[in-house]
BAFI-3210 file (N, C-alpha, C; in Angstrom, 3 decimals, decimal comma, padded with zeros to 6 digits):
// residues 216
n [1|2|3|4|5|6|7|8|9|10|11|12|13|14|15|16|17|18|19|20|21|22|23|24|25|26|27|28|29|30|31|32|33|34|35|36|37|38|39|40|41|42|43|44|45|46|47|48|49|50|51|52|53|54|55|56|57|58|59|60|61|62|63|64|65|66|67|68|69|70|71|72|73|74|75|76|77|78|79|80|81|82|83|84|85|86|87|88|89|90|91|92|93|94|95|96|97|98|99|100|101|102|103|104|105|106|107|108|109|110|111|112|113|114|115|116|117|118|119|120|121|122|123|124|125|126|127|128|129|130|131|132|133|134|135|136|137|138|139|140|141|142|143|144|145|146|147|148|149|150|151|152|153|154|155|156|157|158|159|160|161|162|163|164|165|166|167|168|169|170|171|172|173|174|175|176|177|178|179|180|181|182|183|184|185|186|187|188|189|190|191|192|193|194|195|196|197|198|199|200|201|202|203|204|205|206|207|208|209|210|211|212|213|214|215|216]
n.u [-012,244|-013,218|-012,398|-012,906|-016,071|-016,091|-014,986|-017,086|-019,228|-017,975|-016,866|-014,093|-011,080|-007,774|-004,890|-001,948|001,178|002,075|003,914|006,470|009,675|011,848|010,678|009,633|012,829|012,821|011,318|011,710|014,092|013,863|011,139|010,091|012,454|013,399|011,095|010,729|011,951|011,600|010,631|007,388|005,401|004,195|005,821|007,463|009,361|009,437|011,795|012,408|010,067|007,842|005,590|002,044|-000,974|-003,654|-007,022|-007,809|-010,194|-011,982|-012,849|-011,240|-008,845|-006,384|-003,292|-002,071|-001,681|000,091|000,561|001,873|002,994|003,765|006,937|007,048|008,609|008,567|005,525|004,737|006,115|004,646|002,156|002,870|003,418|001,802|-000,820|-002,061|-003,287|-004,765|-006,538|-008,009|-010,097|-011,096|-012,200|-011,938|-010,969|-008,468|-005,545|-005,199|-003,110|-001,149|-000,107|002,211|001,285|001,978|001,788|001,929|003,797|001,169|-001,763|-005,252|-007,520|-008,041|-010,555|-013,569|-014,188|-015,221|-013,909|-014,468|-017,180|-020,793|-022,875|-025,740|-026,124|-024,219|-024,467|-023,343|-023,559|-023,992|-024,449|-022,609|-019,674|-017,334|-017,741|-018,158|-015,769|-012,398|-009,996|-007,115|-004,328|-001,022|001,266|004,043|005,360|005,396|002,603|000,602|-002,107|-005,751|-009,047|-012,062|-015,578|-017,367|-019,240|-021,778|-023,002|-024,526|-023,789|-020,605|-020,656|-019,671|-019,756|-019,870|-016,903|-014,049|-011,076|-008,199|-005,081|-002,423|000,808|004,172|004,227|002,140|-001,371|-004,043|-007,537|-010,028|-013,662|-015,051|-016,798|-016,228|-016,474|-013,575|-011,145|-008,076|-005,660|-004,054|-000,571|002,570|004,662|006,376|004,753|004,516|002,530|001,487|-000,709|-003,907|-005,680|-008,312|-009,786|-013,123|-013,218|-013,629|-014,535|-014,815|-012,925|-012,828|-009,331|-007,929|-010,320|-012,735|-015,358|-016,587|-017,922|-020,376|-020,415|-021,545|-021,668|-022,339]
n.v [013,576|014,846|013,652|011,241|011,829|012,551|010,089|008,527|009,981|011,016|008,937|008,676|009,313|011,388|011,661|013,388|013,184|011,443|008,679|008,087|009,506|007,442|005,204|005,638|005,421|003,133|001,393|002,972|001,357|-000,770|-001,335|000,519|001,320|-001,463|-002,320|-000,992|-001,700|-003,819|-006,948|-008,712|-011,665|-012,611|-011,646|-012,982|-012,623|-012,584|-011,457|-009,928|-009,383|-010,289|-009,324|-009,952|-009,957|-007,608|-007,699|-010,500|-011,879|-010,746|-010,309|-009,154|-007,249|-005,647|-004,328|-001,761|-001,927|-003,722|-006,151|-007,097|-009,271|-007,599|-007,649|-010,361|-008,661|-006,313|-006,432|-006,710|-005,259|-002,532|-003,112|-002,900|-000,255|001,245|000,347|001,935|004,016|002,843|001,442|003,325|004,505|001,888|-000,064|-002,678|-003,899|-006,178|-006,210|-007,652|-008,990|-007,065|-004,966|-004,408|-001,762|-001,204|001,034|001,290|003,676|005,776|004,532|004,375|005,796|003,766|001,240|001,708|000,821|-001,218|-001,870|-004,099|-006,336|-004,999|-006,286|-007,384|-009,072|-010,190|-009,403|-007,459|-003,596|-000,810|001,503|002,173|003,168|002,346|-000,716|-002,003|-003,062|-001,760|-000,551|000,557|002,805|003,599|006,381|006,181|008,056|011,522|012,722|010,861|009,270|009,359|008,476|009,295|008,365|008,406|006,328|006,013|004,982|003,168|003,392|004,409|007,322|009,604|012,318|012,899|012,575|012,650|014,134|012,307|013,302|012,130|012,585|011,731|010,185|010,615|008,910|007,455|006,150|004,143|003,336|000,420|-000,103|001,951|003,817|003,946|004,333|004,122|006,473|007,316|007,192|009,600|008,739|005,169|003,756|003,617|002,288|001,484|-001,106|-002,333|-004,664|-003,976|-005,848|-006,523|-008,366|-012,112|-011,553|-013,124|-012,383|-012,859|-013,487|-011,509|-010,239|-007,997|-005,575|-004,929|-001,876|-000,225|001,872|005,787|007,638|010,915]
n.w [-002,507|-004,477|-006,817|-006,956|-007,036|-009,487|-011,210|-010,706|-012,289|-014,512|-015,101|-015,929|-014,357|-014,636|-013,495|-012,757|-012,786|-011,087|-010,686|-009,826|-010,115|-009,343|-010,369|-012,725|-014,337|-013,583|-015,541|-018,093|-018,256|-018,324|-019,559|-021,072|-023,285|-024,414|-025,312|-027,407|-029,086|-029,895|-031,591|-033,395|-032,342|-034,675|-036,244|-037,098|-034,718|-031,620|-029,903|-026,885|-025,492|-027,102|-028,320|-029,246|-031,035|-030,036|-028,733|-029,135|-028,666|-029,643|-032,607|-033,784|-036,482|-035,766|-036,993|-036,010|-033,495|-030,436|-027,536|-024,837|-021,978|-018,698|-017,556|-014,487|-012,293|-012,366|-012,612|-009,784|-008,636|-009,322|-008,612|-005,685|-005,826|-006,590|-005,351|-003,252|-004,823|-006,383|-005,424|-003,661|-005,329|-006,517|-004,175|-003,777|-005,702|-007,608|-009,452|-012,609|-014,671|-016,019|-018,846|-021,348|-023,582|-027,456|-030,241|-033,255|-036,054|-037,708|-039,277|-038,118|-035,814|-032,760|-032,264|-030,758|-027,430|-024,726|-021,849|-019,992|-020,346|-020,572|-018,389|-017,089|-015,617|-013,667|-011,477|-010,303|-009,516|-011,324|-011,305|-008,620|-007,980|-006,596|-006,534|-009,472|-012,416|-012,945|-015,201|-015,467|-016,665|-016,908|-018,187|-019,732|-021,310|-023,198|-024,375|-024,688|-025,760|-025,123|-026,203|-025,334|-024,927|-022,879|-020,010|-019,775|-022,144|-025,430|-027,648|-030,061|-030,595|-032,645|-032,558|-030,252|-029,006|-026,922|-026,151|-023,915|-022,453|-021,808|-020,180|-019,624|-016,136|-015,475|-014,622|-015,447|-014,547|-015,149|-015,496|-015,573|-017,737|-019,042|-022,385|-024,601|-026,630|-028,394|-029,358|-032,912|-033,462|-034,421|-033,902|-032,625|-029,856|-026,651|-023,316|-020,356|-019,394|-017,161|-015,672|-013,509|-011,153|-009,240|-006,389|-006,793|-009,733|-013,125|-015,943|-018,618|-020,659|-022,473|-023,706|-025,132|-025,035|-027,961|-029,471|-031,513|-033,941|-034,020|-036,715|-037,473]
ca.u [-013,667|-013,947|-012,090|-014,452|-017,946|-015,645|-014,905|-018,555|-019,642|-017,541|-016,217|-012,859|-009,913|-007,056|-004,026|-001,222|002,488|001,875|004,872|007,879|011,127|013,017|010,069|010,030|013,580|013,310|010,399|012,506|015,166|012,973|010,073|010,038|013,449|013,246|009,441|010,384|013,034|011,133|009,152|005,977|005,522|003,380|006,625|008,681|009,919|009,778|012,278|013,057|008,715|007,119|004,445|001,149|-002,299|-004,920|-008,670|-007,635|-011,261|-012,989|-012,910|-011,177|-007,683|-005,551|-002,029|-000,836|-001,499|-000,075|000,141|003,050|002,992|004,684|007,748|006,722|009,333|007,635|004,698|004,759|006,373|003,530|000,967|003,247|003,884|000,236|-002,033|-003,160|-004,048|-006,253|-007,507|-009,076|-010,672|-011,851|-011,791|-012,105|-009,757|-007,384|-004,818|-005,333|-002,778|-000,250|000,758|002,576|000,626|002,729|001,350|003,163|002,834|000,366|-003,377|-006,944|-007,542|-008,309|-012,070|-014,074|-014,670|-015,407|-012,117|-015,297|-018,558|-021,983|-023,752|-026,613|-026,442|-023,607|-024,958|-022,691|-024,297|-022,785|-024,392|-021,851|-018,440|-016,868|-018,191|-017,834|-014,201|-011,905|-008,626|-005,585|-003,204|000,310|001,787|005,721|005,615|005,042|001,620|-000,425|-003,899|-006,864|-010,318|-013,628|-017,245|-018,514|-019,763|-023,163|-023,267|-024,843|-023,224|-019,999|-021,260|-018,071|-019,852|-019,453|-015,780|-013,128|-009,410|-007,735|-004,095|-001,430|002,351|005,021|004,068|000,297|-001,795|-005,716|-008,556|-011,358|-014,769|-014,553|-017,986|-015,683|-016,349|-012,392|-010,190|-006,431|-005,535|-003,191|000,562|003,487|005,945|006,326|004,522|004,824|002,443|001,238|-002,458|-003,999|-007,068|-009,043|-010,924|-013,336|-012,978|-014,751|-015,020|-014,239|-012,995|-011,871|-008,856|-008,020|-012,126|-013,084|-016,965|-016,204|-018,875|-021,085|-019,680|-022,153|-020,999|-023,471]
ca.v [013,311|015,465|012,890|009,865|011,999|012,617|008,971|007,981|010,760|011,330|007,628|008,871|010,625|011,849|011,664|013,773|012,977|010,034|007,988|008,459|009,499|006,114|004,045|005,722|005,255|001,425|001,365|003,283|000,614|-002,573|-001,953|001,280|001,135|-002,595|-002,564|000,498|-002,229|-005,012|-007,828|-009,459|-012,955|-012,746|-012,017|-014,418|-011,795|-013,001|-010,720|-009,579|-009,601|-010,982|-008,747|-009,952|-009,197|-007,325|-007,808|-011,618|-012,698|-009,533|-010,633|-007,919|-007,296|-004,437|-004,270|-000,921|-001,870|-004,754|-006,008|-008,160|-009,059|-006,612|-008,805|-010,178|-008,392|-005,042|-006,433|-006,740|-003,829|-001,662|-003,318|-002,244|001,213|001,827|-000,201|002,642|004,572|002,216|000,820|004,642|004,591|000,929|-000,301|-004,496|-004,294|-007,186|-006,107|-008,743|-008,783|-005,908|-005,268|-003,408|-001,646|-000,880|001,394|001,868|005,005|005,445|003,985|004,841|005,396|001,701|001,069|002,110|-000,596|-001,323|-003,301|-005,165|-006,262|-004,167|-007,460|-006,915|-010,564|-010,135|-009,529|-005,465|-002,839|-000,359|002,728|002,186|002,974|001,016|-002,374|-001,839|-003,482|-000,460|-000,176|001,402|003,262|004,846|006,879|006,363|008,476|012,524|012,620|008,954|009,845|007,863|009,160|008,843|008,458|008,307|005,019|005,103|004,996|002,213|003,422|005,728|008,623|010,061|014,108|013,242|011,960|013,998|013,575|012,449|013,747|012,143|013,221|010,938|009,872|010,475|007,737|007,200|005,301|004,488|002,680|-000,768|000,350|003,446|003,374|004,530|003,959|004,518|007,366|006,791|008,199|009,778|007,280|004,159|004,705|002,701|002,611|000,401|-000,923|-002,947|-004,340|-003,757|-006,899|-006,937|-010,135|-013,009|-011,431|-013,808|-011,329|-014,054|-013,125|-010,515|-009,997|-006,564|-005,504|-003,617|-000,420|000,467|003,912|006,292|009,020|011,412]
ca.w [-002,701|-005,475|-007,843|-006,271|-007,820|-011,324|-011,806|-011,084|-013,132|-016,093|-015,914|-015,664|-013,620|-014,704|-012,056|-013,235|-012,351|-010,035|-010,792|-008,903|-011,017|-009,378|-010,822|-014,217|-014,721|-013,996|-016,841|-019,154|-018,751|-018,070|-020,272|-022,474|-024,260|-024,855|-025,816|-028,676|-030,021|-029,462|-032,532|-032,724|-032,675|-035,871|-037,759|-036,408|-034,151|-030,845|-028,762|-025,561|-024,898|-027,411|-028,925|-029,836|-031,359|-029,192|-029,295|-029,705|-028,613|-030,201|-034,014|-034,721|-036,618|-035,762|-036,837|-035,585|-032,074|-030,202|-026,181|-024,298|-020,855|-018,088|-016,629|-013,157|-010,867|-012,406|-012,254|-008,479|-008,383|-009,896|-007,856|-004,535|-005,399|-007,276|-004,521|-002,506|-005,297|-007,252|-003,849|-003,212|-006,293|-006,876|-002,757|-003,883|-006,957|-007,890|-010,361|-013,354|-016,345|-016,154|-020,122|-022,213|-024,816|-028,452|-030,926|-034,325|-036,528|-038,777|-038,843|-037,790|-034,563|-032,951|-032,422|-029,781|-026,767|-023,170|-020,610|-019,379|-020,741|-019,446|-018,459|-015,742|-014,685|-013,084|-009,986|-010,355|-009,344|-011,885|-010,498|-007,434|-009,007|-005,582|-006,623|-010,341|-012,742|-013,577|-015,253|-015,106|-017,890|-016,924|-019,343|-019,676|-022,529|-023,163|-025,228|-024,180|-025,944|-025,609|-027,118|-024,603|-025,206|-021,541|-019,793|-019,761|-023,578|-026,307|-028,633|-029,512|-030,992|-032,729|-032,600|-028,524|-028,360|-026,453|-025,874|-022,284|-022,457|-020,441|-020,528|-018,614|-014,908|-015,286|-014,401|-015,761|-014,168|-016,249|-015,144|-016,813|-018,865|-020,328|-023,881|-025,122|-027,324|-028,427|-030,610|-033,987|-033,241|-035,602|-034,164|-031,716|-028,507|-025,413|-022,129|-019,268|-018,920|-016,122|-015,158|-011,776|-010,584|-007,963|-005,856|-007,606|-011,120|-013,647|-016,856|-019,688|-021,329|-024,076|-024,451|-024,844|-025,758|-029,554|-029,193|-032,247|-033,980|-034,378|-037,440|-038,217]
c.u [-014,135|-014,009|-013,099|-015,746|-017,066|-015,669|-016,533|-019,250|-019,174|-017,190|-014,964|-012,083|-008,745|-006,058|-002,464|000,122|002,219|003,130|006,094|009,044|012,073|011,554|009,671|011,356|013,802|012,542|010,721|013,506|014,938|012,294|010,235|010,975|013,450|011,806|009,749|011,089|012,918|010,614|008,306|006,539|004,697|004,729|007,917|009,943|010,630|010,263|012,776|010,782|007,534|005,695|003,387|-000,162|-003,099|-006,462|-008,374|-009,644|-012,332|-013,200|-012,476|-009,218|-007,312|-003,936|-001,182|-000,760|-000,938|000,170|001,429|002,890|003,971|005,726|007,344|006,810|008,565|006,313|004,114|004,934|005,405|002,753|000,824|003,046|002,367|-000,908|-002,700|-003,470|-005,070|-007,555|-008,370|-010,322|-011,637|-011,653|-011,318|-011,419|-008,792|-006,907|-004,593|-004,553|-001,767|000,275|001,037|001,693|001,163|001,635|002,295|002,247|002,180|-000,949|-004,426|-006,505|-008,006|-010,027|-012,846|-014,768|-014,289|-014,490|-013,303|-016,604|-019,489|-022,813|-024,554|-026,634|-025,502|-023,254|-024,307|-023,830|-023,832|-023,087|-023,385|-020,590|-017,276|-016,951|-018,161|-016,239|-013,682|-010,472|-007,281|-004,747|-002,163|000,625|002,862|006,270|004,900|003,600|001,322|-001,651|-004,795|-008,438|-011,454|-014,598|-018,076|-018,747|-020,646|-023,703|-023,597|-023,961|-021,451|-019,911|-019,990|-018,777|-019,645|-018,177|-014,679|-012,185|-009,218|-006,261|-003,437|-000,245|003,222|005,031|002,736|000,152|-003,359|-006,193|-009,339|-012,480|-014,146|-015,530|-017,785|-015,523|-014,853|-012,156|-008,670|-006,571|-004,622|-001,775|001,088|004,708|005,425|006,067|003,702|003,810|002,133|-000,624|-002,291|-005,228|-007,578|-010,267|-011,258|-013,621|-014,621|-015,284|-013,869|-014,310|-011,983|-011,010|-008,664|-009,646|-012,340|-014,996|-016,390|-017,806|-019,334|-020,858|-021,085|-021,403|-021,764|-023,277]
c.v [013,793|014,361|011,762|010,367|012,330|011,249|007,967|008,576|010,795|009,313|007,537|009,829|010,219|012,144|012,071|013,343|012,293|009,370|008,673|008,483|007,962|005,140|004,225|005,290|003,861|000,880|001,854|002,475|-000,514|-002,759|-001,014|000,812|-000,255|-002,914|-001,708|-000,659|-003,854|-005,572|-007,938|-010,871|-013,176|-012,482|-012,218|-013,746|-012,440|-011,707|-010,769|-010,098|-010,359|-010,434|-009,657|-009,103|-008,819|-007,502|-009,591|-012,320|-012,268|-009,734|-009,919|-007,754|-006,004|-004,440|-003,143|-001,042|-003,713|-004,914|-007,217|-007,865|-008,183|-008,073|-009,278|-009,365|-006,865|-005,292|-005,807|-005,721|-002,648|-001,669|-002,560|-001,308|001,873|001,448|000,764|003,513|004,208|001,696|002,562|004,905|003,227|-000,147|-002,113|-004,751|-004,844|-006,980|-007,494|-008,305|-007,507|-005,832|-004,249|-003,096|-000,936|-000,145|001,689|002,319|004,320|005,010|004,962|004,493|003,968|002,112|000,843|000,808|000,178|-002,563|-004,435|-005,119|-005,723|-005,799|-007,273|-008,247|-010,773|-010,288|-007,987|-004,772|-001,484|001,514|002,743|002,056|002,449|-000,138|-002,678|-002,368|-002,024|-000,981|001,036|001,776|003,975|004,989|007,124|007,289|009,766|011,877|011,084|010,176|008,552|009,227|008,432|009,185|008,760|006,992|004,890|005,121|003,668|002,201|004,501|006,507|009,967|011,969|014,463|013,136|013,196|013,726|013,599|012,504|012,936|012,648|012,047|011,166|010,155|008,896|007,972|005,970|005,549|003,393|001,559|-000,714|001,591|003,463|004,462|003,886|004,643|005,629|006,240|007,983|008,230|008,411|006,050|004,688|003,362|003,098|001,465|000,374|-002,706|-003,382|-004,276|-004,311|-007,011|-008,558|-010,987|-013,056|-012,406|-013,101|-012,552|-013,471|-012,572|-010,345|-008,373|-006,700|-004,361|-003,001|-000,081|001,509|004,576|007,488|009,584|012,196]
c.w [-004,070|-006,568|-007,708|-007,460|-009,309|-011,343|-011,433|-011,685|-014,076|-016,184|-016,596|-014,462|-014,339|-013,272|-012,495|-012,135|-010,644|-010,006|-010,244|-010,041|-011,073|-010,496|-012,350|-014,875|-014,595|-015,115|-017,932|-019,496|-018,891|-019,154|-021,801|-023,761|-024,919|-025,923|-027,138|-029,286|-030,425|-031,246|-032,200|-032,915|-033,621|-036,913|-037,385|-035,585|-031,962|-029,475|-027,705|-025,004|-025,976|-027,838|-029,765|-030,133|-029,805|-029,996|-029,644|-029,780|-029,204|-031,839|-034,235|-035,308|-036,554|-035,643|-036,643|-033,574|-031,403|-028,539|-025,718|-022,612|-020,034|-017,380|-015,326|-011,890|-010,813|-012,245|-010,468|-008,086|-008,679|-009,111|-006,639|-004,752|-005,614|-006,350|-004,209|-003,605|-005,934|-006,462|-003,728|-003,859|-006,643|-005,687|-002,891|-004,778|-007,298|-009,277|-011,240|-014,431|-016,174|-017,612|-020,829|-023,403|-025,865|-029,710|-031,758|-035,168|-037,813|-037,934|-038,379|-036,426|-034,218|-032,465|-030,848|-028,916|-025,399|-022,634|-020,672|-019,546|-020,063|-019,825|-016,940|-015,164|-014,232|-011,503|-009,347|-010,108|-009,889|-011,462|-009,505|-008,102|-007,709|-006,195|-008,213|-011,011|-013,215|-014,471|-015,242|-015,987|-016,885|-018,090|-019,179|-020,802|-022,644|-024,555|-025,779|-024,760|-026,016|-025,715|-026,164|-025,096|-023,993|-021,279|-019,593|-021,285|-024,176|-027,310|-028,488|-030,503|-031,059|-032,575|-030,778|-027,922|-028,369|-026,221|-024,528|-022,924|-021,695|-020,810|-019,243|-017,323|-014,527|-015,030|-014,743|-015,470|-014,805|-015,648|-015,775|-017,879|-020,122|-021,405|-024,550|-025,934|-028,179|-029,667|-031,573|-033,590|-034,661|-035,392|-032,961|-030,454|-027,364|-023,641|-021,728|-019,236|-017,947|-016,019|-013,637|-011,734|-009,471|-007,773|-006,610|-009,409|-012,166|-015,113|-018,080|-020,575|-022,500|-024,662|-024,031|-025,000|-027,046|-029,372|-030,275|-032,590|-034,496|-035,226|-038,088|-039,081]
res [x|x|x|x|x|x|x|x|x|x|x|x|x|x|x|x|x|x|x|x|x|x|x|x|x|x|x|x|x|x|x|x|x|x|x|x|x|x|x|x|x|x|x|x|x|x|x|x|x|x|x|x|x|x|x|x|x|x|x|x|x|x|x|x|x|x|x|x|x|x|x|x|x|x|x|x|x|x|x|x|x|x|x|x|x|x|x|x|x|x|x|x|x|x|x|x|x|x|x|x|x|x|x|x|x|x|x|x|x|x|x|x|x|x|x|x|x|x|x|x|x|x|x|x|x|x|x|x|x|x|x|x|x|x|x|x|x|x|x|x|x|x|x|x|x|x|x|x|x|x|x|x|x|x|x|x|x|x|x|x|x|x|x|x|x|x|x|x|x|x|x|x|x|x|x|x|x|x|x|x|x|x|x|x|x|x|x|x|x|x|x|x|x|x|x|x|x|x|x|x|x|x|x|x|x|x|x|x|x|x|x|x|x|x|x|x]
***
């Protein structure tokens, strides 16, 4: 219960060493290791997955980060082993999109945004963090950082932003209004993101909302 009033309050939880050892070690051999050795398809790379741009619908260019779908059989597999926990947290939630997310070193952190637009005509009721879109990060990888603002924010107001930590077999839920965004690593760094659709929501591909920086 406690975690329930944090993730409608802070607009996160934190879920330390969630992942099962057998189901890390098939992601170390399925997705991680392949994904670290992996191209893009921007430089005529191709691969084993096929790395492209993120933010495709967001106008925005960022080349230290990029996104490739999770294979199906893991897909499926994620959904099985992860259901009842995302189900506790977001009760109507249809796992949309399972994808690898690639960061290479170097860069600015990436730019502060929301999974899923704050649109009141929705018919959401976003006070109710039940009926609300969430997503989902695992972290296959010691030191996953992502940088929060909070979700009931306009803006993101860099004198308010705070670090979420993960370390290999964490798992983070975030509102879908959670204004985050990815740190900048030293080397190649590999996790899992997800989204969490309640029934009926129609969330149009690769669209984020990009967030206003406040730097005072």
């Amino acid at each position: 219960m406690q975690q329930l009033v944090r993730l409608g309050r802070l607009g996160y939880v934190k879920l330390p060493g969630v992942l099962t050892a057998q189901l890390l070690e098939l992601l170390d051999r399925e997705v991680v290791t392949p994904a670290q050795q992996d191209q893009d398809v921007d430089d005529n790379g191709g691969g084993v997955f096929g790395f492209e741009k993120i933010f495709l619908n967001a106008d925005v260019i960022d080349k230290y980060r990029r996104q490739a779908p999770v294979p199906p059989h893991i897909a499926q597999r994620l959904t099985e082993e992860l259901r009842d926990i995302f189900k506790t947290y977001f009760p109507g939630a249809i796992p949309r999109k399972w994808s690898i997310l690639k960061s290479y070193p170097g860069g600015p952190m990436q730019g502060p945004h929301r999974d899923f637009s704050v649109n009141f005509q929705d018919g959401f009721d976003y006070w109710d963090y039940t009926k609300v879109p969430g997503t989902i990060i695992l972290a296959v990888q010691d030191g996953t950082r992502i940088h929060g603002f909070g979700w009931n924010r306009i803006v993101a107001d860099l004198t308010e932003r705070f670090d979420i930590v993960l370390n290999r077999g964490d798992v983070l839920l975030l509102r879908g209004e959670f204004v985050h965004c990815g740190a900048a690593y030293q080397t190649v760094h590999i996790r899992i993101h997800c989204y969490l659709e309640p029934p009926h929501y129609q969330h149009p591909p690769n669209t984020t909302e990009i967030v206003a920086v406040f730097d005072p």
